[in-house]
C-alpha positions in Angstrom: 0.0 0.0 0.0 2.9 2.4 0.5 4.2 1.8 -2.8 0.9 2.8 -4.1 1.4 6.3 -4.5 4.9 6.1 -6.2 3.5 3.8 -8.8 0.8 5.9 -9.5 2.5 9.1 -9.6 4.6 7.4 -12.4 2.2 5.4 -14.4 -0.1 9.1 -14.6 3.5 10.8 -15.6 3.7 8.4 -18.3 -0.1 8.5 -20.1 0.0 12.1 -19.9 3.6 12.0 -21.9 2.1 9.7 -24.2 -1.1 11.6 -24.8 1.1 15.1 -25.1 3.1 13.2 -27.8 0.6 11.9 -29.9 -1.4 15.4 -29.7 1.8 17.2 -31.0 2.3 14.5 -33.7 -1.2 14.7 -34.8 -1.0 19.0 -34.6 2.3 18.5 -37.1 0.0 15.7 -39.5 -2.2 18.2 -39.8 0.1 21.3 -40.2 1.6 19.0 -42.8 -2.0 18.6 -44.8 -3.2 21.8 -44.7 -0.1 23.3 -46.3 -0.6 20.3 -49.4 -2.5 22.6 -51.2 -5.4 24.6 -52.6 -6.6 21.7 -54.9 -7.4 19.7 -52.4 -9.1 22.1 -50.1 -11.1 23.2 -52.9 -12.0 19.5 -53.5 -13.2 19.1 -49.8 -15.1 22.2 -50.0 -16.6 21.4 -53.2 -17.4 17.6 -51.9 -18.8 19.6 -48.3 -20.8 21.6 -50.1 -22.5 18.8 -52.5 -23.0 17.2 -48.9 -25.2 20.3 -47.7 -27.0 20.4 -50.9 -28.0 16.8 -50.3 -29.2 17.3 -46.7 -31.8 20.1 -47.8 -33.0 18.1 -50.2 -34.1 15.5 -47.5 
């Protein structure tokens, strides 16, 4: 029971690590696709759009 605390302390230490890693990894993926292009944001907003016109027509 005394050791309780210690292994806690570390194991929290460690997922928040892993979680701050993978958010700055993900941040720099999508840096990374963002600056691709306009081609392909014109192509999302294009397919986005088609999706809205869609939904009214429901």
């Amino acid at each position: 029971m005394d050791l309780l605390l210690p292994i806690m302390t570390v194991l929290l230490i460690a997922v928040g690590a892993f979680c701050l890693f993978t958010a700055m990894d993900n941040a720099d993926r999508l840096r990374l696709n963002r600056k691709k292009g306009l081609t392909d944001r014109r192509f999302a907003d294009e397919m986005a759009a088609a999706g809205l016109a869609w939904k009214s027509r429901e």
